[in-house]
VEXFI-225957 format. One record per atom (N, C-alpha, C): atom name; residue number from 1; z, x, y; residue in one letter. Coordinates in nm, 2 decimals, padded with zeros to 4 digits. Example, Ala and Ser with C-alpha at 12.3 -4.5 7.8 and 13.67 -1.06 7.14 Angstrom:
BEGIN
REC   torvo   timi        w        u        v   lolum
REC       N      1    00.78    01.32   -00.57       a
REC      CA      1    00.78    01.23   -00.45       a
REC       C      1    00.78    01.32   -00.33       a
REC       N      2    00.71    01.28   -00.22       s
REC      CA      2    00.71    01.37   -00.11       s
REC       C      2    00.79    01.29    00.00       s
END
This chain:
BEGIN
REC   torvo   timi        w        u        v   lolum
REC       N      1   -01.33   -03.19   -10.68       x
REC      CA      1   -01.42   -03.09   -10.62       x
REC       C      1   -01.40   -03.09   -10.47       x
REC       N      2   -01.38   -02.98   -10.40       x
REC      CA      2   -01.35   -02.94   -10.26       x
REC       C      2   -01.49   -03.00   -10.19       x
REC       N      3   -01.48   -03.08   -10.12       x
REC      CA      3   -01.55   -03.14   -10.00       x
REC       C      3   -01.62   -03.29   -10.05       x
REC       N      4   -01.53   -03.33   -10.14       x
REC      CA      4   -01.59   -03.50   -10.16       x
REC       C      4   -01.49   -03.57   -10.13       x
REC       N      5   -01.57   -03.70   -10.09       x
REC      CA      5   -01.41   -03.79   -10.05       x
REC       C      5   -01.36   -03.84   -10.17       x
REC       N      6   -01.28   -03.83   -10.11       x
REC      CA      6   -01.12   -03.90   -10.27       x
REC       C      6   -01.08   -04.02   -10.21       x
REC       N      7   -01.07   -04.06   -10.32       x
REC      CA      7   -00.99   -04.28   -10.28       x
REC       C      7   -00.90   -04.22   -10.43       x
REC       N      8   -00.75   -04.26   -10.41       x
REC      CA      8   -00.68   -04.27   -10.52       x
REC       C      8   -00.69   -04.45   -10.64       x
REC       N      9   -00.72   -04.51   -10.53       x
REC      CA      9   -00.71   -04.68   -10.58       x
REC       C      9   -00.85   -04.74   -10.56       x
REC       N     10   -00.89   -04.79   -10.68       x
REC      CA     10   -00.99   -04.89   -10.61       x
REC       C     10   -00.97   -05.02   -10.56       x
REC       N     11   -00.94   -04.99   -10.45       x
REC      CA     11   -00.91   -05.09   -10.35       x
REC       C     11   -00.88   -05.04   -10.21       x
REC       N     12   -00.88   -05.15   -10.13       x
REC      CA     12   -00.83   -05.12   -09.99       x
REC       C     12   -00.95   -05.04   -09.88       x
REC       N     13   -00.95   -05.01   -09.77       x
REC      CA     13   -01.01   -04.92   -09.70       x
REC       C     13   -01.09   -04.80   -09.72       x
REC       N     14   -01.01   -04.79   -09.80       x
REC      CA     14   -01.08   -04.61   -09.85       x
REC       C     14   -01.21   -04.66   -09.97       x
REC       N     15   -01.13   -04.75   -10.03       x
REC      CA     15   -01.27   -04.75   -10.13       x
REC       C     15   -01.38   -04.85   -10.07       x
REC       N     16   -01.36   -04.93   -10.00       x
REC      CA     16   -01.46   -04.98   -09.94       x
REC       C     16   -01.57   -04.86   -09.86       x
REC       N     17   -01.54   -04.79   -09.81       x
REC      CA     17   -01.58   -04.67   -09.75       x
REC       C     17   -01.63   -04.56   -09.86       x
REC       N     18   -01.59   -04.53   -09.93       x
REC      CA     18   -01.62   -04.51   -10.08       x
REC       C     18   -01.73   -04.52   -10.15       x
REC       N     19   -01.76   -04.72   -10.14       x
REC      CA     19   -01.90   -04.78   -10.19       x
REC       C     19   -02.01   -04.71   -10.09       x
REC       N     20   -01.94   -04.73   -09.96       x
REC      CA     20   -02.03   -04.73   -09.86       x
REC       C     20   -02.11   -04.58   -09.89       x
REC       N     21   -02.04   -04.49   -09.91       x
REC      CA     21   -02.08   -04.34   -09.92       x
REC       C     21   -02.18   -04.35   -10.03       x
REC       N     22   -02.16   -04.42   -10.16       x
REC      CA     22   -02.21   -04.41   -10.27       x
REC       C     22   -02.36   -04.48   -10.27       x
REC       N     23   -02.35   -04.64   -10.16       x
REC      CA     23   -02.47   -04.66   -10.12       x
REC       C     23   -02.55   -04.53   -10.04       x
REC       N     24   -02.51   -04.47   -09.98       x
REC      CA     24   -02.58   -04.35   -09.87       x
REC       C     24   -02.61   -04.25   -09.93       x
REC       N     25   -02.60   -04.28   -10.05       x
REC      CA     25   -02.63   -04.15   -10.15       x
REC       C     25   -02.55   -04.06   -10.15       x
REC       N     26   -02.40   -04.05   -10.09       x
REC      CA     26   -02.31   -03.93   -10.07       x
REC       C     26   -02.23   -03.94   -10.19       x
REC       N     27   -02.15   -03.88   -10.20       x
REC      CA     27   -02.06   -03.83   -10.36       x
REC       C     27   -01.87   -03.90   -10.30       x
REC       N     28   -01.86   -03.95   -10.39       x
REC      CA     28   -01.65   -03.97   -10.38       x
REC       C     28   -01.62   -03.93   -10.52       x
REC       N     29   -01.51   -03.91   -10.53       x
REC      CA     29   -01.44   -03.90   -10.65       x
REC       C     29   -01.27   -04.02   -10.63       x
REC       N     30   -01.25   -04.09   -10.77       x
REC      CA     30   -01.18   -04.16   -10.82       x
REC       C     30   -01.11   -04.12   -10.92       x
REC       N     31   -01.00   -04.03   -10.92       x
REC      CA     31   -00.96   -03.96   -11.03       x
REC       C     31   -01.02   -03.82   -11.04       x
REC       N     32   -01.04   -03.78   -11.21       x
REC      CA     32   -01.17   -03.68   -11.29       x
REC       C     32   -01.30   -03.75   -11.25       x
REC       N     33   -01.33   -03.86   -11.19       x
REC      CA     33   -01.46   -03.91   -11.19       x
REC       C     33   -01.51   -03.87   -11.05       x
REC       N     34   -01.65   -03.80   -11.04       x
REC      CA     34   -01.69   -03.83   -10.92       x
REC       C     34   -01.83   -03.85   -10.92       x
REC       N     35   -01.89   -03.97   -10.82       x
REC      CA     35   -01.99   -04.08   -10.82       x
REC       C     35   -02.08   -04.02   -10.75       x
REC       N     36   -02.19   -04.00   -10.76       x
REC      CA     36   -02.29   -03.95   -10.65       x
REC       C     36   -02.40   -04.04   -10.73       x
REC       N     37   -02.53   -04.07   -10.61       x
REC      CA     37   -02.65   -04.13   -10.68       x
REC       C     37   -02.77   -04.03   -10.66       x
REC       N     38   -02.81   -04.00   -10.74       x
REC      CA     38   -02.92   -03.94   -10.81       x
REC       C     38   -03.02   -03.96   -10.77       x
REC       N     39   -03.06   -04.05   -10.81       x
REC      CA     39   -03.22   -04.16   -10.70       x
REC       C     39   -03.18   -04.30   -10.74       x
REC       N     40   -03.29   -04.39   -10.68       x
REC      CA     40   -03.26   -04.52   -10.68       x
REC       C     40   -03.25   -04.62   -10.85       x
REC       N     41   -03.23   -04.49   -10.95       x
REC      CA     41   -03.21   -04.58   -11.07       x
REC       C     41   -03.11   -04.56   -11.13       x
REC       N     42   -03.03   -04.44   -11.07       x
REC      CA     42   -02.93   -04.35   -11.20       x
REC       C     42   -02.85   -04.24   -11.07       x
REC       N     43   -02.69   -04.31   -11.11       x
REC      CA     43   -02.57   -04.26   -11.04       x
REC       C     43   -02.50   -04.18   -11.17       x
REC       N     44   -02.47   -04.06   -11.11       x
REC      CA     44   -02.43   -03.98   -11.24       x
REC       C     44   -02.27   -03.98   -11.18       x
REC       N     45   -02.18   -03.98   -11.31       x
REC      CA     45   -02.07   -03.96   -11.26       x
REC       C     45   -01.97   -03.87   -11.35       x
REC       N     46   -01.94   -03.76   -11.26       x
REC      CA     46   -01.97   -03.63   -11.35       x
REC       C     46   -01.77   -03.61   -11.37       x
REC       N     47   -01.74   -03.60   -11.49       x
REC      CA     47   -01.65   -03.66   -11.53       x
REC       C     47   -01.56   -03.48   -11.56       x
REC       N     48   -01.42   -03.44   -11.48       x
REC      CA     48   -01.42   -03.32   -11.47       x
REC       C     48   -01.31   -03.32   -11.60       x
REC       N     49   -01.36   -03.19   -11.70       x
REC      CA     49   -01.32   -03.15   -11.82       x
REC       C     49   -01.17   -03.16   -11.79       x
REC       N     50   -01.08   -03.19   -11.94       x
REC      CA     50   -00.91   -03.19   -11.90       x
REC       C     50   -00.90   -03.05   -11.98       x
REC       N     51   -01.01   -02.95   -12.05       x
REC      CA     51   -01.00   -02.83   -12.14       x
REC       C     51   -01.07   -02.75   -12.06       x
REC       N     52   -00.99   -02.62   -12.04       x
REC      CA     52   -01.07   -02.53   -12.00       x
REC       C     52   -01.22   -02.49   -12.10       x
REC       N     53   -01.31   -02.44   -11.96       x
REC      CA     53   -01.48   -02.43   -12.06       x
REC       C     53   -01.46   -02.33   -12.20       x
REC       N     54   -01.41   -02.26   -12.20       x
REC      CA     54   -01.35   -02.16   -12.34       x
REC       C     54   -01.31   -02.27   -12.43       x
REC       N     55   -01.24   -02.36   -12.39       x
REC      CA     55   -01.17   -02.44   -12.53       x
REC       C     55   -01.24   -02.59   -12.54       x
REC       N     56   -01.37   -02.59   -12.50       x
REC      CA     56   -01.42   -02.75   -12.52       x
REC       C     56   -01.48   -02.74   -12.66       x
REC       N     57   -01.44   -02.89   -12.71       x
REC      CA     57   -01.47   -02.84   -12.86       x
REC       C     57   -01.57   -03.02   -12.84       x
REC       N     58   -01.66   -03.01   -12.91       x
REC      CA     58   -01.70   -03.18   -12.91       x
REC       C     58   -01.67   -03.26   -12.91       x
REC       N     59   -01.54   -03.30   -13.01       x
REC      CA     59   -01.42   -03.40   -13.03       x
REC       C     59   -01.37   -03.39   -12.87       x
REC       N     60   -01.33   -03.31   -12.79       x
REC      CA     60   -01.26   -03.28   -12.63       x
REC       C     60   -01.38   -03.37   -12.59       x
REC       N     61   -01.49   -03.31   -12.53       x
REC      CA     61   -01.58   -03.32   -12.46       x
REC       C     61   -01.62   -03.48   -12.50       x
REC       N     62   -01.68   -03.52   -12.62       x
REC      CA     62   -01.67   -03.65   -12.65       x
REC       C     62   -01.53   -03.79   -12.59       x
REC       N     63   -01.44   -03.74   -12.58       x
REC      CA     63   -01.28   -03.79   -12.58       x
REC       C     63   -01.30   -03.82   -12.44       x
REC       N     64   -01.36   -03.72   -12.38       x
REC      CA     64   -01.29   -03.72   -12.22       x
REC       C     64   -01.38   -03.82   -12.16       x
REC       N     65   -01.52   -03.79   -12.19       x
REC      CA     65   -01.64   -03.89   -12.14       x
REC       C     65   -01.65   -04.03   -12.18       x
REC       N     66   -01.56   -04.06   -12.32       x
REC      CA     66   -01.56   -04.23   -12.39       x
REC       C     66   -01.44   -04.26   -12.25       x
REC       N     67   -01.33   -04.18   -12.24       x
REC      CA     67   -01.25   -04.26   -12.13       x
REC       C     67   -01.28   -04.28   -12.00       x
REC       N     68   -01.39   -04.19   -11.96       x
REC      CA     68   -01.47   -04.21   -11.81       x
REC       C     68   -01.55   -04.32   -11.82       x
REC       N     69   -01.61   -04.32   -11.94       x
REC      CA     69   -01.70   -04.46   -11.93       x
REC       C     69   -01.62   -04.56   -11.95       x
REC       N     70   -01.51   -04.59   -12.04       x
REC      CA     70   -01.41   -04.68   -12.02       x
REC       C     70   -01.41   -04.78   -11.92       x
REC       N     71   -01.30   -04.63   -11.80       x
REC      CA     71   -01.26   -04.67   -11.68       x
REC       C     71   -01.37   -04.74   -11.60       x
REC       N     72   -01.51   -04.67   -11.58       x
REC      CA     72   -01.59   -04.69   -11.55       x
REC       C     72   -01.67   -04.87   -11.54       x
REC       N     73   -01.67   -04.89   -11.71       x
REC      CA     73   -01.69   -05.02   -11.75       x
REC       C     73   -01.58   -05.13   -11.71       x
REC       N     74   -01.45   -05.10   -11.69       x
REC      CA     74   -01.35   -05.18   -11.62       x
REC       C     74   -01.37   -05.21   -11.50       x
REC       N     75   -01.44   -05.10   -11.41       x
REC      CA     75   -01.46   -05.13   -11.26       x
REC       C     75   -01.56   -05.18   -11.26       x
REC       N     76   -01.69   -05.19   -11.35       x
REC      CA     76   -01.81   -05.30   -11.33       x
REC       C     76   -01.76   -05.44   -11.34       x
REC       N     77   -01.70   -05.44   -11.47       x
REC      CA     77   -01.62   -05.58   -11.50       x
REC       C     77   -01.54   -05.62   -11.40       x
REC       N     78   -01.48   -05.55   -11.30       x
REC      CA     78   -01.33   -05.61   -11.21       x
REC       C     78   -01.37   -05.64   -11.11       x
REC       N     79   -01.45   -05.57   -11.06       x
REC      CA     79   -01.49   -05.53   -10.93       x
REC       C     79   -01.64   -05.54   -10.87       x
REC       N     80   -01.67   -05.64   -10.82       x
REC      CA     80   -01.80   -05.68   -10.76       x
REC       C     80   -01.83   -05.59   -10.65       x
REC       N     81   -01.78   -05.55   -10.57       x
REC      CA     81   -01.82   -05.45   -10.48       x
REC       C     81   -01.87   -05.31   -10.54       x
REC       N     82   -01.81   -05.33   -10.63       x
REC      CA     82   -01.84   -05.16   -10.72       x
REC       C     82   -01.96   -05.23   -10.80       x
REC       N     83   -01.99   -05.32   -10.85       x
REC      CA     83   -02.08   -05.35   -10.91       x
REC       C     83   -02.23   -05.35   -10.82       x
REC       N     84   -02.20   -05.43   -10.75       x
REC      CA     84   -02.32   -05.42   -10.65       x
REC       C     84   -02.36   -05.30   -10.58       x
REC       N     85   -02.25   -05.17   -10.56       x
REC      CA     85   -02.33   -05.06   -10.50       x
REC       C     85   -02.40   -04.99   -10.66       x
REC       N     86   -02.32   -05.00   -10.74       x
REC      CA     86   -02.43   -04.97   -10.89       x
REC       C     86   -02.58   -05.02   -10.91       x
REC       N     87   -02.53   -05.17   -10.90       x
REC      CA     87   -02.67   -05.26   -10.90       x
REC       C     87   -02.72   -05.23   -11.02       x
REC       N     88   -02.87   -05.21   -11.06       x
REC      CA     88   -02.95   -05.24   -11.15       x
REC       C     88   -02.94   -05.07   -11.20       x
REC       N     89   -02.88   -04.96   -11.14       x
REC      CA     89   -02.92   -04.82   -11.17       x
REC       C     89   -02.83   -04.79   -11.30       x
REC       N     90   -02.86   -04.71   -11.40       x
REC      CA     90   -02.83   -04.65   -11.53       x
REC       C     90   -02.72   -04.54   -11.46       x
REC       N     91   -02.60   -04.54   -11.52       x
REC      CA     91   -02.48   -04.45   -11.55       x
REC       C     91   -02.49   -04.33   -11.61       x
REC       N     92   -02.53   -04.19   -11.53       x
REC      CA     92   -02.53   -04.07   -11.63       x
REC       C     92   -02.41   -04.03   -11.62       x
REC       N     93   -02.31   -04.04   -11.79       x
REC      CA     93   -02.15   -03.91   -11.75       x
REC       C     93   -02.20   -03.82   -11.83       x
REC       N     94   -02.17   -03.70   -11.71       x
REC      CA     94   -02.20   -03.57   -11.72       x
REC       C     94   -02.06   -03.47   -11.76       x
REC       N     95   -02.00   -03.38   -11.83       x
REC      CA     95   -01.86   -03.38   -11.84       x
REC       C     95   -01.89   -03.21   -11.75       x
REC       N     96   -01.82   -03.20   -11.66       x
REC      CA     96   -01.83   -03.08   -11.57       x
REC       C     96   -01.70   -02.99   -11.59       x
REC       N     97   -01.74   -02.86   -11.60       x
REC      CA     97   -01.61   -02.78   -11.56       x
REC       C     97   -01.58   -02.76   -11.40       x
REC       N     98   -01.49   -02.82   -11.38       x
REC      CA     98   -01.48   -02.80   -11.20       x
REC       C     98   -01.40   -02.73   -11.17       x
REC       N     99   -01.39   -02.64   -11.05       x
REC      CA     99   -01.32   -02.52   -11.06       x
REC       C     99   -01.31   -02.52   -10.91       x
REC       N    100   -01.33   -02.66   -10.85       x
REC      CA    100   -01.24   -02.65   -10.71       x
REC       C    100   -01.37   -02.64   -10.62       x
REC       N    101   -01.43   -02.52   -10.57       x
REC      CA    101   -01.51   -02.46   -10.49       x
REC       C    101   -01.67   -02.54   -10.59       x
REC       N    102   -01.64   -02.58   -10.67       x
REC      CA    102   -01.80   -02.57   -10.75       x
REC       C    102   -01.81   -02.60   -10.89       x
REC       N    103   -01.88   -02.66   -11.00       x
REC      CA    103   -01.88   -02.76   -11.09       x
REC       C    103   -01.99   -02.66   -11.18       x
REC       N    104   -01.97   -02.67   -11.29       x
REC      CA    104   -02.08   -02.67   -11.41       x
REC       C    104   -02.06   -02.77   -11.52       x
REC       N    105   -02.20   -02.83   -11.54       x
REC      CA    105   -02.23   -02.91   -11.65       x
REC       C    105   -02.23   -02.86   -11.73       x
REC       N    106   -02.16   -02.92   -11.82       x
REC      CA    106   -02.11   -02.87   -11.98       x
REC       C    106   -02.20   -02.98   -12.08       x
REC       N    107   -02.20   -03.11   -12.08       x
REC      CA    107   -02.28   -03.19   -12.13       x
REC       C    107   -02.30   -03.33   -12.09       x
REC       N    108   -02.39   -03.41   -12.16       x
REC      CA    108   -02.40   -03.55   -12.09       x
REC       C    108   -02.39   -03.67   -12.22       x
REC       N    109   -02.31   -03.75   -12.17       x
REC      CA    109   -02.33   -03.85   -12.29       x
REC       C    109   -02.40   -03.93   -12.28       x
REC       N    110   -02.50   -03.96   -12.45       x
REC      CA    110   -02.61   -04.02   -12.45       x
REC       C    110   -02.61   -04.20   -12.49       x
REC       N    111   -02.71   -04.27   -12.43       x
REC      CA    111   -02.64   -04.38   -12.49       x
REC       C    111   -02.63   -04.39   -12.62       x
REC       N    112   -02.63   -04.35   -12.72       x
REC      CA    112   -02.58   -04.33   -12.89       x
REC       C    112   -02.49   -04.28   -12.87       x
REC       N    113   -02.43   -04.27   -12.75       x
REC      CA    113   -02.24   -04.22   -12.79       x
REC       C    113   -02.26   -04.06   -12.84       x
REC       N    114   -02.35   -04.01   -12.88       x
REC      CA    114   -02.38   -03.85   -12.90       x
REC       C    114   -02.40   -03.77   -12.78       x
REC       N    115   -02.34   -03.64   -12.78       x
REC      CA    115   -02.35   -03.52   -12.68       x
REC       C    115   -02.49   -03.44   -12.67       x
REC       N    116   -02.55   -03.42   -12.57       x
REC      CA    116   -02.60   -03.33   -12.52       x
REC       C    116   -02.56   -03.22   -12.44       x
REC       N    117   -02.53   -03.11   -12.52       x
REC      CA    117   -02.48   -02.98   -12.47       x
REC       C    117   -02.58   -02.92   -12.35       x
REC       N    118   -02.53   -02.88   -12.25       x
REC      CA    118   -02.61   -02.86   -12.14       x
REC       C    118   -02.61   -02.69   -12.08       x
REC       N    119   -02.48   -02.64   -12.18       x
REC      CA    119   -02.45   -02.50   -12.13       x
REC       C    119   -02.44   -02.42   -12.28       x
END
């Protein structure tokens, strides 16, 4: 999404700067993922569709969001700095169609691993 910071690696300079944004409530993206905090319980991390919005089928939309949370669950596990700007707050992945200039939520995965269609 045009005007978020990007870090390719979690590591180094940029992602420390990264956390920092994420503590400040501002938005980065790491890949399809991009992290913004919501309020002080729940960072949503809105996970951009690999199917265009015409061709998301549930099986897609389900697929894409188990490997954001994946990756996601790796960096809590690996990575204490990433853990601690998370802290105690709940993980919303949101699967967005992004289109560069501006995003639409398509749905949100629930904790039962089931979709909520949003559009």
């Amino acid at each position: 999404m045009r005007g978020v910071f990007v870090v390719e690696h979690s590591d180094g300079p940029r992602w420390v700067l990264a956390l920092d944004l994420l503590q400040r409530g501002e938005a980065f993206s790491l890949g399809r993922i991009t992290f913004r905090r919501k309020d002080v319980s729940t960072v949503e991390a809105s996970v951009a569709s690999s199917w265009s919005l015409a061709n998301v089928t549930e099986e897609y939309a389900a697929d894409d969001l188990r490997k954001a949370r994946q990756e996601v669950e790796l960096l809590l596990a690996n990575d204490g700095a990433f853990r601690s700007s998370i802290g105690e707050s709940s993980i919303d992945f949101v699967l967005v169609d992004d289109y560069d200039t501006g995003s639409v939520a398509v749905c949100r995965l629930l904790g039962d691993g089931e979709l909520e269609w949003l559009t």
